[in-house]
N, C-alpha and C positions, 0 to 999 in steps of 0.2 A: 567382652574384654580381650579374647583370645585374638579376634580380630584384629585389634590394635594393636596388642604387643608384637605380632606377625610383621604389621606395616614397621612397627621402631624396628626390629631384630634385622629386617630387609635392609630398612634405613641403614643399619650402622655397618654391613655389610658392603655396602655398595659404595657408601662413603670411606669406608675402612675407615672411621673415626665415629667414637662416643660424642665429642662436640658438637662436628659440622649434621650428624643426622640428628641434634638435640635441636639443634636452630633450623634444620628442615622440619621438624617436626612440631617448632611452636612449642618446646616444654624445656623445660632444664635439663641438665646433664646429670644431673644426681635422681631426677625423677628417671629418666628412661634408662639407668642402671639398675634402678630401684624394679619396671616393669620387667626388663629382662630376667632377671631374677625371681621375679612370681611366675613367666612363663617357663625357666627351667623348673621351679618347683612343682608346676603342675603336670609338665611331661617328666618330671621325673631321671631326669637327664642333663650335662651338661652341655651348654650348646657354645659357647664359648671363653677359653681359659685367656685370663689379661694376665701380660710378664710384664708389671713398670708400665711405660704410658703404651706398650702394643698391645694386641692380642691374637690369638690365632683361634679358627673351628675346630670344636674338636669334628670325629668323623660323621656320629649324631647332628653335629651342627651342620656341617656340610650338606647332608641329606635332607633335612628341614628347610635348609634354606633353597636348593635345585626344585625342591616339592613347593613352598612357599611362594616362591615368585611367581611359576604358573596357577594357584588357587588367587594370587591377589592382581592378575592379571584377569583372570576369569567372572572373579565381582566384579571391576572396574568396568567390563565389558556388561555383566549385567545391567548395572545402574545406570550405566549408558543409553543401554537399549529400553530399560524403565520408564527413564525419563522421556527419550525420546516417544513411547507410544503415547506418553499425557501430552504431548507438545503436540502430535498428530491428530487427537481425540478431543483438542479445544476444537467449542465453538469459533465458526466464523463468517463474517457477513461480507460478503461478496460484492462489490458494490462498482455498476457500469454507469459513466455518464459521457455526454453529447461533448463532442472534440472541440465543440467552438464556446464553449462554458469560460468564462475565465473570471469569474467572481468566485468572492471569500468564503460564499455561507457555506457552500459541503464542507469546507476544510475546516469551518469552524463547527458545523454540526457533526463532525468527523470525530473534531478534541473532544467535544460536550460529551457526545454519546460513550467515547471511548474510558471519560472519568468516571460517567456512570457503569459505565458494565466494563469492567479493566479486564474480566477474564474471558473477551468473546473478542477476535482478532479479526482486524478491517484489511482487506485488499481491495484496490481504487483500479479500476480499466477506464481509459476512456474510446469511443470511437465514434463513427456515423451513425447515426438513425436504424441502416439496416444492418451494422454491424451487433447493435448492441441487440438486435431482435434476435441473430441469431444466437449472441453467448446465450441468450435465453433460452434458446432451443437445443443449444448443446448441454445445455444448466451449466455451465463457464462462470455466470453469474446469479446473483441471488435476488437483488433487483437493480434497478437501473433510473437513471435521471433524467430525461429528454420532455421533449416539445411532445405535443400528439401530432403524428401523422394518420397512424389507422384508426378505424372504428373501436372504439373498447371489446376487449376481449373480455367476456363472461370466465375466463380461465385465470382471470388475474384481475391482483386489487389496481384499479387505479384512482391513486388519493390523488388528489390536487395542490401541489406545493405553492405556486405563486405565479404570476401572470405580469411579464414585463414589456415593456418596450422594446424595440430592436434598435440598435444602433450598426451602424457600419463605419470602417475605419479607413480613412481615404491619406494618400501621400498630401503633408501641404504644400509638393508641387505642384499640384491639382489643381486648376483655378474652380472646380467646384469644392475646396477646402475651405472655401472663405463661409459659405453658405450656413446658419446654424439651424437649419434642416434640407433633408432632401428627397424627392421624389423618387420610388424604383424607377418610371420613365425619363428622368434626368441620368440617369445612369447607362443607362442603352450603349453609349459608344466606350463604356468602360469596363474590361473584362471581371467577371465575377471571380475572386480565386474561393474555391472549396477544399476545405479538408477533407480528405479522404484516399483510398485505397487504390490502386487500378482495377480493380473486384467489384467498387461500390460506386464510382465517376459517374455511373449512367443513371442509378435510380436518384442519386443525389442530383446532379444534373434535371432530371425530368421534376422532380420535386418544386428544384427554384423555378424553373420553366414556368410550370403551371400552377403553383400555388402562390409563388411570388409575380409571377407574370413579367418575367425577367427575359427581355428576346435580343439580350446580347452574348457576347462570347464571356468562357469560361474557362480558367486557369484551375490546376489543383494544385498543392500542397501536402507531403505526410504527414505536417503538424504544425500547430500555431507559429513557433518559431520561423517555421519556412514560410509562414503565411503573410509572417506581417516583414521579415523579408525583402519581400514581393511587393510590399505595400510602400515602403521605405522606397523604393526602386520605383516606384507609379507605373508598375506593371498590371494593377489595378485596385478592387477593392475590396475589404471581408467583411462580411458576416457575422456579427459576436451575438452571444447568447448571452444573458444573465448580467449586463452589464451595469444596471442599477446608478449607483452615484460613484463609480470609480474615476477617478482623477484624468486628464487626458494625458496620456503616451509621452508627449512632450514634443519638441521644434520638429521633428521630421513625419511623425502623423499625427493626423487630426479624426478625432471619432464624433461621428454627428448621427442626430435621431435618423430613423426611415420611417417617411411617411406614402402614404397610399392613396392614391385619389382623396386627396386633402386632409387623412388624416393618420395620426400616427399610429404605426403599426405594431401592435402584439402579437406575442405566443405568450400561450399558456401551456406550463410544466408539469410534469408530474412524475410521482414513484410509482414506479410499476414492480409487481410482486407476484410469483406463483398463490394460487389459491392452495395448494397445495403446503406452503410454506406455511405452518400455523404456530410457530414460535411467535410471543409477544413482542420478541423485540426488534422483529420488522416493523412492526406497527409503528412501535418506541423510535425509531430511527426518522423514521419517514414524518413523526409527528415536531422531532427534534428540528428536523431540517426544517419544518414549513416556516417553525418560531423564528428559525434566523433570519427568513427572510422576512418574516413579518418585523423582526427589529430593524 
């Protein structure tokens, strides 16, 4: 209680008025007269005498209140710093994925997982293939979203989320816009644009080269936006990951399947996780995600 009636006594002092510090303080004027008064009777002392509607400290009061303000500056500052260490001490799950992703389900496995565990806090990176390998290696991130490119690491879970189609998103000044599929070797005279870094251009670049068998030129981009851009502009064509049943772009690009020597081409995705990481609810997250995309 001591505490309290400190905070009104300050109040009324700083306000110079019984009213205006009864209405900062959320109580009536006749209760925080009432507490002032249990706090002189406990120190035993006047702290201050009212003539008519003023008042003045007495010199006890004076000294309580110069001492007062620094002890209720000094809590404020604790609980401050209290709270602050619980805020630093949540849980949290770190979560990288692949730059050319642009489907719903993370962000809906994001909300699900977030209403089931509300007290374990999500931060979302996205970037390149060898970007996200390395938050891993700097531990930046906790797990990550992507296509496989290397051999499975014994060092990490890798669950298997979903396995889609590729499509690509061409200008429909294009006259291969019309087309409702198309060959990577149809594409040869039209530069590839990649997201990515000036750090990562080259293993990205060698990636399409020889996994997609891709032996035309290559554009980049620092992010979707710039990506599609570029596309609008028939400077060439992207890449999308994850793009399942999304609606098309509308009158200025057209996104059509990639197929491969006659047929249409897959990745399969996955969450990658230290083994090291043995909290449940990596698992919980990673098994969250697969169901969205399984819906």
């Amino acid at each position: 209680m001591l505490l309290r009636q400190m905070r009104y006594f300050a109040a009324i002092v700083e306000k110079n008025s019984f009213t205006e510090a009864a209405e900062e303080c959320y109580i009536s004027q006749s209760a925080i007269s009432q507490q002032i008064q249990s706090l002189e009777a406990e120190l035993g002392v006047r702290l201050i005498v009212r003539e008519n509607r003023k008042f003045h400290l007495t010199q006890a009061g004076e000294f309580f209140y110069s001492r007062c303000v620094g002890v209720l500056d000094e809590i404020d500052n604790i609980c401050k710093k209290t709270a602050a260490i619980e805020k630093e001490n949540r849980r949290k799950l770190r979560i990288g994925y692949i730059n050319g992703y642009i489907g719903t389900e993370l962000h809906r496995a994001v909300a699900d997982f977030t209403e089931e565990y509300p007290d374990i806090d999500i931060e979302i990176v996205s970037g390149t293939h060898e970007q996200l390998y390395e938050f891993h290696s700097t531990k930046s991130i906790d797990m990550s979203f992507s296509d496989q490119r290397r051999a499975f690491s014994e060092t990490f879970h890798n669950f298997p989320v979903f396995s889609a189609y590729v499509h690509i998103e061409l200008s429909s000044k294009n006259p291969l816009s019309t087309k409702t599929s198309l060959e990577i070797s149809e594409l040869v005279k039209t530069p590839c644009i990649l997201i990515t870094d000036q750090k990562h251009d080259v293993q990205e670049k060698d990636y399409f080269s020889n996994y997609l068998d891709f032996k035309g030129d290559y554009l980049t981009a620092n992010n979707l936006e710039d990506a599609r851009i570029q596309v609008s502009a028939n400077r060439g064509f992207l890449l999308l990951e994850g793009v399942n049943n999304l609606p098309q772009m509308g009158m200025t690009i057209r996104r059509i399947p990639l197929y491969k020597d006659g047929k249409p081409y897959r990745k399969n995705y996955y969450a990658y996780w230290s083994m090291e990481k043995t909290d449940s609810y990596y698992q919980e997250f990673a098994n969250i995600l697969k169901r969205t995309f399984e819906q």
